[in-house]
N, C-alpha and C positions, 0 to 999 in steps of 0.2 A: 846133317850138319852142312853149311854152306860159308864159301869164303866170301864175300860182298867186295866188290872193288866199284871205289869211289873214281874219277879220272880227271884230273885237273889239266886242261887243255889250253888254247890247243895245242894237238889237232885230235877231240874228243872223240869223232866217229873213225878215224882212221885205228885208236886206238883199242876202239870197240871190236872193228876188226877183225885187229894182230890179238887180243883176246879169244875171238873167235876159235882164228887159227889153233890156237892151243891148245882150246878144248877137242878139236876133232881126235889130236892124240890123244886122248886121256877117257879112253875107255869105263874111268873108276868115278867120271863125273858128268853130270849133265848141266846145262846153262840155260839160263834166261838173260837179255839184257834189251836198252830200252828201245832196241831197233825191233827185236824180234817180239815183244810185247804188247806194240803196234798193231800189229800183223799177225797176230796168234790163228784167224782162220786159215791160214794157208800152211800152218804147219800140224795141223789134224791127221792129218794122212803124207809118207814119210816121200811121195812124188812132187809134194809141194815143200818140204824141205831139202830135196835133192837140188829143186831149182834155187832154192836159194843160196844153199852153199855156193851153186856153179861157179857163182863171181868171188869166193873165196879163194886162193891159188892152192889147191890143195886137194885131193884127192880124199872123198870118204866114200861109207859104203854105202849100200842101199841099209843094211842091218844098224850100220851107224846113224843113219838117219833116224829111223825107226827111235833111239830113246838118248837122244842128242838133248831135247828140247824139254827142260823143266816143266812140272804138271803147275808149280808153284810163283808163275807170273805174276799174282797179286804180292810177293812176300821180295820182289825187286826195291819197291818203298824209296827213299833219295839217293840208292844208289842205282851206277851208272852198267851193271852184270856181275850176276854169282857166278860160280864154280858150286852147284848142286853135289855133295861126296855120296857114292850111295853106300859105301859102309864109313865107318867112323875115320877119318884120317888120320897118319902117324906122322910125326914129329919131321919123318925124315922127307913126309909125301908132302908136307906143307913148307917146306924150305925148297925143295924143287919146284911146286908153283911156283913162288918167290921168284927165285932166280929165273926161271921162264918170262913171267912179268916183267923184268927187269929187263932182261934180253931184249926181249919184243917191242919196249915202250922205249927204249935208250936211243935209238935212232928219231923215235919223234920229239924227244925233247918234253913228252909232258912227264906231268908228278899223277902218283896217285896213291890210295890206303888199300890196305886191306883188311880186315876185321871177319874173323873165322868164329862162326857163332852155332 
């Protein structure tokens, strides 16, 4: 199951981000978006995701690298980054996304959707 977030900007990339950021905490999901689908040979091996996080402010692991990065890059499609869930999510795990989202984008001022499919 994946959440899709569409991002209505700007500031598009900055939003992509503070997305980012969230996903490091969130152990129970993996992410693709359209920065890092770009660039997919350098996240093959979890020393070229390590470097890319670095400019994220945030501390993850070498283990967190390791399956951070969605296998399903082609299934991004017109949106702007999933939330990969790797068991089914519950009610209460998709209203915390939510307000995470919220959080995160509220200082930038953009809109965006999200649609959990």
């Amino acid at each position: 199951m994946r959440s899709f977030i569409k991002v209505y900007g700007p500031p598009v990339l900055k939003a992509i981000k503070e997305l980012e950021k969230i996903a490091v905490d969130m152990p129970e999901v993996c992410i693709m978006d359209t920065i890092i689908s770009q660039s997919l040979p350098i996240f093959r091996d979890p020393e070229g995701t390590m470097d890319y996080f670095s400019s994220v402010p945030v501390e993850i692991t070498k283990e967190r690298c390791s399956n951070i990065i969605s296998e399903s890059g082609e299934m991004l499609g017109e949106y702007d980054f999933f939330f990969e869930w790797i068991t089914k999510p519950t009610m209460e795990q998709l209203n915390g996304l939510i307000e995470k989202i919220d959080k995160a984008l509220a200082p930038l001022g953009c809109r965006y959707t999200i649609t959990t499919k």
